[in-house]
C-alpha positions, 0 to 999 in steps of 0.5 A: 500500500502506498502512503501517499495522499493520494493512495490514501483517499481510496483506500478504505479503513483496516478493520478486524471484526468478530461476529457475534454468530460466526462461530461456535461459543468455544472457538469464539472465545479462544478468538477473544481471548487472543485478540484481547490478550493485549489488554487483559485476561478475561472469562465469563462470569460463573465460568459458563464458556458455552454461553460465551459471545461476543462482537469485535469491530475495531478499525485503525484510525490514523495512530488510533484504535477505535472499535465496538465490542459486546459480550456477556458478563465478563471478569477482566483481570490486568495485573503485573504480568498481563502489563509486562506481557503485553508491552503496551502503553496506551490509555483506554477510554471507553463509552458504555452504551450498555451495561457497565462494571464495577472493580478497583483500579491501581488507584482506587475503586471504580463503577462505571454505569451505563452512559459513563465514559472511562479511563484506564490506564494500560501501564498499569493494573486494574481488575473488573467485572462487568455487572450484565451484558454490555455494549461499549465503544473503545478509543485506544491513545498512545500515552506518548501523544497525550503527553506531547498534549500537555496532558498529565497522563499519570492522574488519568487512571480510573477516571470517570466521566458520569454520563448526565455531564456535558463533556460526556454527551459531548464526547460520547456523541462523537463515538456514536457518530463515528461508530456510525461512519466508519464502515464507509471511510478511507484511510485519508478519512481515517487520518482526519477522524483520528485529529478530530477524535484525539482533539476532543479528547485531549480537551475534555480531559483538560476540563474534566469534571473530576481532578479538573486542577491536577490534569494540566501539568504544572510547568515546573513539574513538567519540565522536571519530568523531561529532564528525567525521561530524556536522562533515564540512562543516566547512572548518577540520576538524582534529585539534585541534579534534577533540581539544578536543572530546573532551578529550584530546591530540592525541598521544592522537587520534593513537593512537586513529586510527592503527589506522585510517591516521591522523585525516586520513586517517578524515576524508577516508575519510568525506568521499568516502564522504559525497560517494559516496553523495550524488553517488548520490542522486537525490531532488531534492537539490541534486548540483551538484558544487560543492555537494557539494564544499562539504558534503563540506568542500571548498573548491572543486569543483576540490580536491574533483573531485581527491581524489574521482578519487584515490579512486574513479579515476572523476571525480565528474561520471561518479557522478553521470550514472551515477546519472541513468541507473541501471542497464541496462534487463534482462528484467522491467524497464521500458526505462531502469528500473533493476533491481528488486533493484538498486532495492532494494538501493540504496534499502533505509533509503529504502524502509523509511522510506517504509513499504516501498512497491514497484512490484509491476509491476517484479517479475519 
């Protein structure tokens, strides 16, 4: 495929789609469950697989993931190791048409009702259960492009929009009529819906109706922050040079990162996530565990394979042949392959950056 503008306006929207009626309740499940893995383990609630179904339609949309999905009650469980399988980071943010769930997050409990808009965090964990049937349209965003947005992605988590808001209607109407227009649009309309959709977004989450004051990032902190992401690899990383950076007080720094556990503790939140994400990655980069110890500001591999565990409960080394193997091969996949939607979820800034290039045969 072309990614040229002009090769773009004909071509129409990647989409990967799983009827509700296309296949036996078992076999639908284990697709599910596959295309699904990325962002969490799931079952159905009482444990009755033969009353499992389910519908998938999710299109790529420029550097977004934007689809509808409905199935029955469901357990959904994202804990350590599903995070450090899955080596994603994106926000979810999902209108529920119908049903709802309740459950905890990282960050505290969460109930969302019909008509609510969530927000979760793929960084980090959260475990829920759908209270019925449900129906839900679902926007995944690369945290890198909220960010760039000036929006402070680490106050997001578990984040609800209650339904009679106006920013609610406001956004949940544009879902709605996206939902509604996708099946007829091109990847150049693609490209457009996703600025629009990623615009509105970005401006109810400046102005949303919870923890409206801690979104904006103060520009000490942001700046603060910065110099942390872009000296990750730094051995001798520490409060005081962060602080003579930015020209302040140590005391100051302490203040602005308390909120978030500390300055130590930011910098080893990114440093495991950093080592995450690269541990992931399989594009030829050098993922020996002592290197990404190494750029991930480590000593040694031994310090490094210590905190990881203590973060993730995995080791390292199992991120990384979990990466090599990807996904369980899945009805509509080649054997060993990984899920198409998986695929697409993990690879969503790549896939863009390489002009949204798709295998049409994995495409079920």
């Amino acid at each position: 495929m072309g990614d040229g503008p002009a090769e773009r306006a004909g071509v129409p929207l990647a989409v990967f789609s799983m009827e509700a009626d296309a296949t036996a309740p078992g076999e639908q499940l284990a697709i599910w469950r596959a295309a699904t893995a990325p962002l969490f383990d799931s079952s159905p609630v009482g444990g009755e697989q033969e009353a499992f179904v389910a519908l998938i339609r999710s299109y790529s949309i420029g550097p977004l993931l934007f689809g509808r999905t409905s199935s029955v009650a469901l357990h959904f469980v994202r804990d350590h190791a599903v995070v450090a399988r899955s080596g994603v980071d994106h926000l979810l943010v999902q209108l529920y048409v119908a049903g709802g769930y309740r459950g905890t997050t990282s960050t505290g409990p969460i109930l969302v009702e019909p008509g609510d808009i969530s927000v979760l965090d793929l960084a980090e964990t959260f475990e829920t259960v759908a209270t019925g049937a449900f129906d839900n349209l679902n926007l995944i965003v690369p945290r890198a492009m909220l960010a760039q947005a000036g929006i402070d992605v680490e106050t997001l988590h578990g984040m609800v929009f209650p339904r009679d808001h106006a920013l609610t209607q406001f956004l949940g109407n544009h879902f709605v009529a996206l939902d509604g227009l996708a099946d007829t649009m091109t990847v150049a309309d693609g490209e457009a819906a996703a600025d629009v959709a990623f615009s509105l977004l970005a401006a109810s989450l400046r102005h949303a109706p919870e923890r409206t004051e801690r979104i904006a990032i103060d520009p000490m902190v942001g700046r603060a922050r910065r110099f942390i992401e872009l000296h990750l690899a730094d051995l001798n990383l520490n409060a005081e040079r962060i602080a003579s950076d930015c020209a302040m007080s140590r005391a100051s720094l302490y203040r602005l990162f308390e909120p978030m556990g500390g300055v130590a503790a930011y910098i080893r939140l990114l440093r495991m996530r950093r080592a995450l994400f690269e541990l992931s990655r399989i594009d030829g980069v050098d993922a020996r565990v002592a290197a990404i110890a190494l750029r991930c500001g480590y000593e040694n591999a031994t310090s490094f394979t210590r905190a990881f565990q203590a973060s993730f409960g995995v080791p390292p080394t199992a991120v990384r042949l979990s990466a090599q193997r990807r996904w369980p091969p899945a009805q509509g996949c080649r054997d060993g392959a990984e899920h198409p939607l998986s695929d697409w979820i993990r690879n969503l800034l790549v896939r863009h950056a390489q002009g949204g290039e798709i295998d049409a045969e994995m495409i079920d």
